[in-house]
N, C-alpha and C positions, 0 to 999 in steps of 0.2 A: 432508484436506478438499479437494474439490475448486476448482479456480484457473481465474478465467476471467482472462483476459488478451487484451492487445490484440496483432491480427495484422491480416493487411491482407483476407485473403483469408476469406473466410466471413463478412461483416458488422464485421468489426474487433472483433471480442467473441465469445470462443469461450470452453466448458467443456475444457480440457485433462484429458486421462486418459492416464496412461500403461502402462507394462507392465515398464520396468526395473528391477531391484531394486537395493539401495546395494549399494556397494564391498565387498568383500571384507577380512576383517581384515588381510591384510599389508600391503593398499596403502593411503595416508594423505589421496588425493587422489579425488571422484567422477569415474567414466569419462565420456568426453565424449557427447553423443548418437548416433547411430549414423548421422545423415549430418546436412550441412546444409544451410542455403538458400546461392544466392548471393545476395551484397551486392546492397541494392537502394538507392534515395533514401531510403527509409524508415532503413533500417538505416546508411546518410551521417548522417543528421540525427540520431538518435537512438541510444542507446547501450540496452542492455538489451532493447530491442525495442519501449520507450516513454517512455524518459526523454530530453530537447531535450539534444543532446550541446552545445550552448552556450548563453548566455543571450541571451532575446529579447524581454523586457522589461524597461521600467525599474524601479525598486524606489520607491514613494512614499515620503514624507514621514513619511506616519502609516502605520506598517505596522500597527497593530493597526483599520484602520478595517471598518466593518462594511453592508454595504447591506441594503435591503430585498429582497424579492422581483421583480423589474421584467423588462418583457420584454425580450428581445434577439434580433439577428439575426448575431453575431457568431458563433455556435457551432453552425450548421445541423448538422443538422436540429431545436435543441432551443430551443427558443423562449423559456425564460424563465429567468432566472440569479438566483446571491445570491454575493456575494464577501464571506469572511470571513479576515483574518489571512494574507492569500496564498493562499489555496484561491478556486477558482471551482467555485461546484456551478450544473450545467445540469440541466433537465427539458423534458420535453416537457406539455400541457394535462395528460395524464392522470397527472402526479404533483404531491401535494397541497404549498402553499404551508406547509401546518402542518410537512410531512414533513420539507421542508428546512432550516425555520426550525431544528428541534428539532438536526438535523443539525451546523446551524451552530451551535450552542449548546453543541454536546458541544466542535465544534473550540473555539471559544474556552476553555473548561472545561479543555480538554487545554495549554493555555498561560497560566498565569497571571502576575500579575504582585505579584509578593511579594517579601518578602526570602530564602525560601527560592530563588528566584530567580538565576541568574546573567545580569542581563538584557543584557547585551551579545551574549553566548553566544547567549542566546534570538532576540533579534532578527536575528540572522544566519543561526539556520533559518528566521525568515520570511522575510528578504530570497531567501533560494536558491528557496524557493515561489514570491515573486513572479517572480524573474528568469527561470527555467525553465518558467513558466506551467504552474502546477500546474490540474490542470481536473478534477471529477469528474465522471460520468454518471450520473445518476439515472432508474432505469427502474421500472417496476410490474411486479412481480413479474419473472417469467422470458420476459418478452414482449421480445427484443432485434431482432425482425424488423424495416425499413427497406424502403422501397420502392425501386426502380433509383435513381431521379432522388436521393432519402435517401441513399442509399448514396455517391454520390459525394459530394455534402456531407459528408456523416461522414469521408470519407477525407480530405479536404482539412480537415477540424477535428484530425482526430488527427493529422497531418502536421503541423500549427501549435502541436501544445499536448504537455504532457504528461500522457498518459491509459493508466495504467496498470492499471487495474480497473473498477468497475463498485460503487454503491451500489442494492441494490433494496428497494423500498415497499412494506409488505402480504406479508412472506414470512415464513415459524417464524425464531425466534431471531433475532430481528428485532435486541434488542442487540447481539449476536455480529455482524451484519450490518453493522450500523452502526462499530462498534466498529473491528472487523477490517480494515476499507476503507479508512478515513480513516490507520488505521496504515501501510499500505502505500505510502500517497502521503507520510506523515511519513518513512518510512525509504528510498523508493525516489529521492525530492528534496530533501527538505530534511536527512534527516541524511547521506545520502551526499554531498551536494556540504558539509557544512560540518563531517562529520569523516569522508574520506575513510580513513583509514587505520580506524578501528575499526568504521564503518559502512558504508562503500563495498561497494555489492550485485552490480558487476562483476567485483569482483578476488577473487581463490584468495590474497591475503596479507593481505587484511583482517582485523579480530580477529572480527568476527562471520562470517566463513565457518570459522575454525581454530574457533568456539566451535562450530557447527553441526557439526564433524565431532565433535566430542567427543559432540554429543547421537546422530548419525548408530552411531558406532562402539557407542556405548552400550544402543543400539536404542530408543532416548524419541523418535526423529524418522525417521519411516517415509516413506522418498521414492520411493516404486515409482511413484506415481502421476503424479508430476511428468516423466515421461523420455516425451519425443513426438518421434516421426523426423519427422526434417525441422527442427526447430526451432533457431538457432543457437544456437551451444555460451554465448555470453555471454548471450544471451536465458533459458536455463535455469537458467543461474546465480544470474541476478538472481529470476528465478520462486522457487528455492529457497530463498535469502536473505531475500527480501521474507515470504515464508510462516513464513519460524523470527522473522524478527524479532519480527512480531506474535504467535508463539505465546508468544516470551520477556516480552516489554512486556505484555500480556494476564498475562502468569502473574504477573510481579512486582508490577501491580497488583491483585493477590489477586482478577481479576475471573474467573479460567476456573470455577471453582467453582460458583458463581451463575447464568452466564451460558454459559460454555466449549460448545463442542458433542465428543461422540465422535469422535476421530477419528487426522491421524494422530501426534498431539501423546499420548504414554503415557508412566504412572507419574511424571507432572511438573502436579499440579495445585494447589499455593498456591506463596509463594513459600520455605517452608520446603524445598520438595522442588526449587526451584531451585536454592537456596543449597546443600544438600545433596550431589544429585545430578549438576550440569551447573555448576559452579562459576565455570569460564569465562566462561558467560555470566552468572550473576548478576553478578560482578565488572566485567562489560564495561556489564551496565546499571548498576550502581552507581554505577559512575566518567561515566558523560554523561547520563544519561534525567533523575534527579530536576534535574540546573543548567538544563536547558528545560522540561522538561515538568512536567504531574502529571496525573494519571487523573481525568476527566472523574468528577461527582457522581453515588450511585447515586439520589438521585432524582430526578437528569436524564436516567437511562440506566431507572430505570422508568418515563418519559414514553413511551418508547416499546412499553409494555407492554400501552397502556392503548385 
């Protein structure tokens, strides 16, 4: 599936395509990209190419608190915000108040608080949300254009936050959309800062990149598409880690089936073919995903069907 992600250059939200194909069976490690940028502020402040390489908020009191939809001018160019659980989702007028609420709805959904629960554990992937200023964008459809005077706003918003993808309104598979996005800001912040060894989406010693080559070697994880000259070699990393983790979390919560789209996630779709197939990672979600999380309701996730 194609990854937009954030860069500084072309609006800060780009569709990434690539052209390299995975490693070759004898080598155990992906080959690096074929050049790369130099160090810029951007790439100071941030690690992976959008995660706050230190914390820059404080963590509140009530970290499960929830706002309304209210305007704001904290996030230019986007005018109106809702902060849910450490997540902040922005939009601009032409994304619908319904859109985000249901948004927020799923994140809380995705963290509950039960005795299946390990809520000390839990609360410390909210805290890493709040601390690293987790930010989403919400756009209509594939309309990401910005005006000059927008554009440096936007730059100076991604510079202050961490903004690692892109949520859009009114597009097919609209669950898959929703779904998918909010995972990537779950795994790219809060589970790499608070289980860096198994989650950490910059490092080649993590347990989910060793689980990624297992699916890579195996051919269930097709990464041709992900390799862009130019792009730093830690920047890709995380691009690649952030894409498996959501296909793995997605697959274990039995949701690719129902919802999953074609792509380049194969022969891995409930979580029998995870357990099965790619063991590594079922075992790696087994051991941390169910003590924080659980999979949002499916009919909170047909809300957006409708």
């Amino acid at each position: 599936m194609k990854i937009r992600f954030v860069i500084c250059f072309v609006l800060c939200l780009t569709l990434v395509l690539g052209s390299c194909g995975p490693g070759e069976e004898e080598r155990d490690k992906i080959e690096p990209a074929e050049t790369e940028q130099e160090p810029t502020e951007m790439t100071r402040s941030h690690i992976g190419g959008c995660i706050l390489a230190a914390p820059a908020a404080e963590v509140p009191a009530d970290l499960y608190q929830i706002t309304d939809v209210v305007p704001t001018e904290e996030y230019k160019p986007f005018t109106k915000k809702l902060s849910v659980y450490g997540f902040t989702l922005i939009g601009r007028e032409d994304i619908t108040d319904d859109f985000m609420r249901k948004v927020a709805k799923t994140i809380k959904e995705m963290f509950p608080q039960n005795e299946v629960i390990e809520a000390e554990l839990q609360k410390e992937v909210l805290r890493n949300l709040y601390r690293y200023r987790t930010v989403i964008p919400l756009f209509r459809g594939h309309d990401y254009d910005f005006s000059p005077g927008d554009q440096e706003a936007w730059d100076l918003t991604t510079s202050q936050n961490s903004i690692c993808d892109i949520i859009m309104e009114g597009v097919s598979g609209q669950v898959n959309e929703v779904v998918e996005h909010i995972l990537h800001w779950v795994s790219d912040v809060g589970l790499h800062y608070t289980f860096p060894d198994e989650w950490g989406c910059t490092s080649k010693t993590s347990k989910i990149y060793h689980a990624m080559q297992e699916a890579i070697d195996k051919g269930h994880y097709n990464i041709e598409q992900y390799d862009e000259a130019g792009v730093d070699e830690e920047e890709r990393i995380r691009v690649l880690i952030q894409e498996y983790a959501y296909w793995v979390i997605f697959t274990a919560w039995d949701l690719y089936e129902p919802y999953g789209p074609e792509a380049e996630w194969t022969g891995i779709k409930n979580p029998n073919d995870l357990r099965e197939k790619l063991p590594l990672s079922y075992d790696l979600f087994q051991q941390t995903i169910p003590r924080v999380m659980a999979p949002p309701s499916r009919s909170t996730l047909e809300e957006f069907t409708k």
